[in-house]
C-alpha positions in Angstrom: 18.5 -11.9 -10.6 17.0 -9.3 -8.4 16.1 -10.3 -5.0 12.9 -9.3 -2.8 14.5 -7.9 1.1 11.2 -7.2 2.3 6.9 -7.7 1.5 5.2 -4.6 3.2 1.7 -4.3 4.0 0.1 -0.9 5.5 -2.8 1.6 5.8 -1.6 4.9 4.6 -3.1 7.8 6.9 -3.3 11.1 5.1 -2.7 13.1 8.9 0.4 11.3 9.8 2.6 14.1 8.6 0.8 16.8 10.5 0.1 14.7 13.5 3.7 13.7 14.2 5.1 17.5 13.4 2.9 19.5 15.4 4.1 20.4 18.6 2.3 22.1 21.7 -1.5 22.9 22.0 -1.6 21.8 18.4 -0.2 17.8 18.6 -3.1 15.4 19.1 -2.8 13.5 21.9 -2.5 10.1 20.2 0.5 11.3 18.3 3.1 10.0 20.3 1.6 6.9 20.3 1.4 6.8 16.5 5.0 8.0 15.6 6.5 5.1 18.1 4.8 2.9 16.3 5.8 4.0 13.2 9.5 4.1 14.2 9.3 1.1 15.2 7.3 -0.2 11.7 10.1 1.8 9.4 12.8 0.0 11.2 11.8 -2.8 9.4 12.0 -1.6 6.0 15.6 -0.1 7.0 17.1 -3.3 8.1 16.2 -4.7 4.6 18.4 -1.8 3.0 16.4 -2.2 -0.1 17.8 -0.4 -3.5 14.5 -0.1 -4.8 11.1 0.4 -4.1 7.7 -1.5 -6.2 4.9 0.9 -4.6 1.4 -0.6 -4.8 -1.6 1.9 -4.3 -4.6 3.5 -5.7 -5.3 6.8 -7.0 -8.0 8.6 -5.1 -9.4 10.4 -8.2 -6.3 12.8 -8.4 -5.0 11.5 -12.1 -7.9 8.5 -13.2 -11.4 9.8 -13.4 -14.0 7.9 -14.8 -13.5 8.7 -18.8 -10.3 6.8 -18.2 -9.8 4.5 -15.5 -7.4 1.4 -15.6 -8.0 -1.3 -13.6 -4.2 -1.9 -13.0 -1.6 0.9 -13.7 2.5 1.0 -13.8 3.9 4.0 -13.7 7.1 4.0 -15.7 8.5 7.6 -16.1 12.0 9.0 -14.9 10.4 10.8 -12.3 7.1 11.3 -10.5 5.9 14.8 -8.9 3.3 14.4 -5.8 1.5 15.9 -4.2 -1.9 16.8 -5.1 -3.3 20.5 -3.9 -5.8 19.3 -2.1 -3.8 17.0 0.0 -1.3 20.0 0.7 -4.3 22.0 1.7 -6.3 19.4 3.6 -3.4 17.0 5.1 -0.3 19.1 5.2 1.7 16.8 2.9 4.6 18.4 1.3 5.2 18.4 -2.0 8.0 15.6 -3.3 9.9 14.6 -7.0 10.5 11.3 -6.4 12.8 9.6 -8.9 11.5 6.0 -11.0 13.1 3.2 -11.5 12.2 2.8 -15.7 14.0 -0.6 -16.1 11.9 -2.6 -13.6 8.9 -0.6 -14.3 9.7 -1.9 -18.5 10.1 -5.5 -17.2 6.9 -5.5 -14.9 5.1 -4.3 -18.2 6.6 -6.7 -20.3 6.4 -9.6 -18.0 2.9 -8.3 -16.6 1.0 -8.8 -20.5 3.0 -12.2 -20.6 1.5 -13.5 -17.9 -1.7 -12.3 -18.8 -2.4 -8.9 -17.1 -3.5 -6.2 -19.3 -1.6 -4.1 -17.7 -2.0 0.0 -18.9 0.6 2.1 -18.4 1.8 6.1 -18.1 4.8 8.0 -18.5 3.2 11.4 -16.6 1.9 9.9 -13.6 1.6 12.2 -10.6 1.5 10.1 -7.7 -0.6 11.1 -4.2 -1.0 9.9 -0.9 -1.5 6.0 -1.0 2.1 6.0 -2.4 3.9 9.1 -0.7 2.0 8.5 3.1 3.8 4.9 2.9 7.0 6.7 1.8 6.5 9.1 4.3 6.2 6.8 7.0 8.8 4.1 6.1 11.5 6.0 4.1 11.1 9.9 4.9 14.6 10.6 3.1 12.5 9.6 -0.4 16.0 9.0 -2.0 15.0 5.6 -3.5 13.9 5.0 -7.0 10.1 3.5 -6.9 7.9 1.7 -9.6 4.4 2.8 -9.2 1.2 0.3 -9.5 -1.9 1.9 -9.3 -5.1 -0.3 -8.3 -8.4 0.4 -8.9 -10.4 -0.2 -5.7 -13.1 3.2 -6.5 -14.9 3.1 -9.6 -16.9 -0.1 -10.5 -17.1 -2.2 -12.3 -13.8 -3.6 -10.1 -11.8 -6.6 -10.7 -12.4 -9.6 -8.2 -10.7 -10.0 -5.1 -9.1 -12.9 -6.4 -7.4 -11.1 -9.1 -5.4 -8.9 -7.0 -4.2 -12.0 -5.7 -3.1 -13.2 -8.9 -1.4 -10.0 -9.7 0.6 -9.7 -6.1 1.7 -13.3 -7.1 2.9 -12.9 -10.2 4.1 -9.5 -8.8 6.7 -11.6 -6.8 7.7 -13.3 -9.7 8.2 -10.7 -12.1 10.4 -8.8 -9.6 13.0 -12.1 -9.5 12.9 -12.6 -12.5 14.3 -9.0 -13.3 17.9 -9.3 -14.6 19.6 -7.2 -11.8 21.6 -7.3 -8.9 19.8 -4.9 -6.9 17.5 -5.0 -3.2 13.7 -5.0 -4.1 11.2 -3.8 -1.4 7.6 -4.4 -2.5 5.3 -2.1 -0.7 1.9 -2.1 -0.6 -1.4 0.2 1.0 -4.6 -0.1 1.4 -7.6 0.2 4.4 -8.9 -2.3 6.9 -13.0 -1.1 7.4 -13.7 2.1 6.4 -16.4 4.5 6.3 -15.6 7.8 3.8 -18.4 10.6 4.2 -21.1 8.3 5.8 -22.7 7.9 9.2 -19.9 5.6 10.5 -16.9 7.7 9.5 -16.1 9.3 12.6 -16.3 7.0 15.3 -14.0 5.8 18.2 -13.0 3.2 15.9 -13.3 1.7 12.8 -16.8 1.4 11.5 -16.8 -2.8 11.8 -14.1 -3.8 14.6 -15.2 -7.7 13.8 -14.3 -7.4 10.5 -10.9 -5.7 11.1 -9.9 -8.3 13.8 -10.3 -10.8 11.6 -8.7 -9.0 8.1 -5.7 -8.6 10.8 -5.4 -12.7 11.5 -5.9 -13.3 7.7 -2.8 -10.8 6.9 -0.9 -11.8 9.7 -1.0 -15.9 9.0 -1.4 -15.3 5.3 -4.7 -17.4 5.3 -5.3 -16.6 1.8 -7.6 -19.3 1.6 -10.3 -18.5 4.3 -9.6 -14.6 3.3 -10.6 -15.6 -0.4 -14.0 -17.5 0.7 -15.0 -14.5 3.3 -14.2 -11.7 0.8 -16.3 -10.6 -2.3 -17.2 -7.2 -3.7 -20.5 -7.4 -2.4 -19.4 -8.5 1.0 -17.1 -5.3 1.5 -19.7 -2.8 1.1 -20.9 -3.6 5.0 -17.8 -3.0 7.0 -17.6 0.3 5.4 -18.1 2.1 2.3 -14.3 2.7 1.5 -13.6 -0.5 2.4 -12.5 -2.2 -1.3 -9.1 -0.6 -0.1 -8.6 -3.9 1.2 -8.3 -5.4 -1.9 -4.7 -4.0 -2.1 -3.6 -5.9 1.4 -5.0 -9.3 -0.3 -2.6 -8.2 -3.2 0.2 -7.9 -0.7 -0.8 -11.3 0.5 -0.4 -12.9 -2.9 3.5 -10.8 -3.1 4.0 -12.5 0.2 2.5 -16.3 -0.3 -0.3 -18.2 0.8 0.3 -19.6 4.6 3.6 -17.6 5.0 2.9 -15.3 8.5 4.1 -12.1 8.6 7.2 -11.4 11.1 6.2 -7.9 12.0 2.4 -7.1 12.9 1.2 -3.9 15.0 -1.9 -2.3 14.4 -3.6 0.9 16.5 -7.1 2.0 17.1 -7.0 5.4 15.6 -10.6 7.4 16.6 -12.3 6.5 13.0 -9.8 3.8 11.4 -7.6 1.0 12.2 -3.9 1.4 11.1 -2.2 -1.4 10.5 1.0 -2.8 9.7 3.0 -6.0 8.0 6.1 -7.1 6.7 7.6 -10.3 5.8 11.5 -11.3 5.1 11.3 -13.7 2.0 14.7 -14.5 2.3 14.4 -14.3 6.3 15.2 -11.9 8.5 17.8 -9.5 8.1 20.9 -9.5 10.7 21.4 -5.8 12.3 
């Protein structure tokens, strides 16, 4: 059976790419700052040396628009194209044909309506910056195969918090149960609080730094439990209007497992938004 190397939780910032490129008068200043800890965050993805990579993300109105928007997506096509125009115009991204991994996105389908997941599906997906940022960041060569799941966290009516959870869990199963030798890396992105075109986007920091401290010690000790009893729909509209994003870190909690800590944690304060970063050895952690 397959085996899971590494569970990988992180916020996917659209001006990484540009940021940690530029050079001279046009580098930020927080740049270097960012692309250590980066290094640093993609080392532990490396020492894994996964074969394949389970992407989990959410499409942000690229592909799914409202006259056709599943709540959970697996992309299962021979290869994906990203990225979007707009995110070449606006962020710099590059564009990237990123090759899928068909037989694990078959048995997540198969294995996902077993276990009760109406799960949609689609052999043209073009993929955009929650999956390739993450890819960016923690394999830059892109020469892994990836299965894409898509998550609605934009366009209610949204499935419950708890639900994700489910899903990350039986995400875990699923993958070991797949008939295959091969080094799994499930990968997962979503936001801490965030603000997205209102008053409290562009501040010094996140728009709710209470709310973020404590979404990092839930992550961080796996307290699914007090996570689940804090977090509703309704309560994430007040740390931030974009903040259902971290919907998909409570589905990485459920890959991971209730009460299981992460071994790797870093986050930075990043003017508007707090980056932050997770990954956990199943199997424990690798040897160099």
């Amino acid at each position: 059976m397959a085996s899971i190397v590494a569970v990988i939780a992180s916020t996917h910032h659209p001006f990484y790419y540009r940021a940690s490129t530029a050079t001279g008068e046009d580098r930020p200043p927080f740049a270097d700052e960012w692309t250590r800890k980066i290094l640093a965050f993609r080392e532990t993805l490396t020492r894994a040396r996964p074969d394949v990579l389970v992407m989990v993300g959410s499409d942000h109105f690229h592909q799914l628009w409202l006259d056709n928007m599943p709540q959970f997506l697996v992309g299962k096509a021979p290869h994906y194209d990203a990225n979007w125009y707009n995110e070449e115009r606006e962020f710099g991204l590059p564009r990237m044909l990123l090759k899928g991994q068909e037989d694990l996105s078959g048995h997540i389908l198969r294995a996902g309506l077993d276990a009760g997941f109406d799960l949609a599906f689609s052999n043209e997906l073009r993929i955009d910056h929650s999956i390739t940022c993450p890819i960016i960041t923690l394999r830059p060569e892109a020469d892994l195969p990836i299965v894409p799941i898509y998550t609605n966290i934009f366009a209610p009516p949204l499935p419950q918090p708890k639900r994700f959870v489910q899903l990350g869990q039986s995400i875990r199963d699923i993958v070991e149960s797949w008939p295959s030798h091969l080094r799994v890396a499930v990968i997962g992105t979503g936001h801490l609080s965030l603000e997205l075109g209102g008053p409290r986007q562009f501040g010094p920091h996140g728009p709710d730094p209470e709310f973020d401290q404590r979404a990092v010690e839930w992550i961080a000790n796996g307290d699914l439990d007090e996570c689940l009893r804090e977090v509703t729909l309704d309560s994430l509209h007040s740390p931030g209007n974009a903040t259902h994003g971290f919907m998909d870190f409570m589905l990485m909690m459920g890959v991971a497992g209730a009460g299981v800590k992460a071994d790797y944690v870093d986050t930075l304060d990043l003017f508007h938004t707090m980056e932050a970063y997770f990954t956990w050895y199943p199997n424990g952690a690798p040897t160099a």
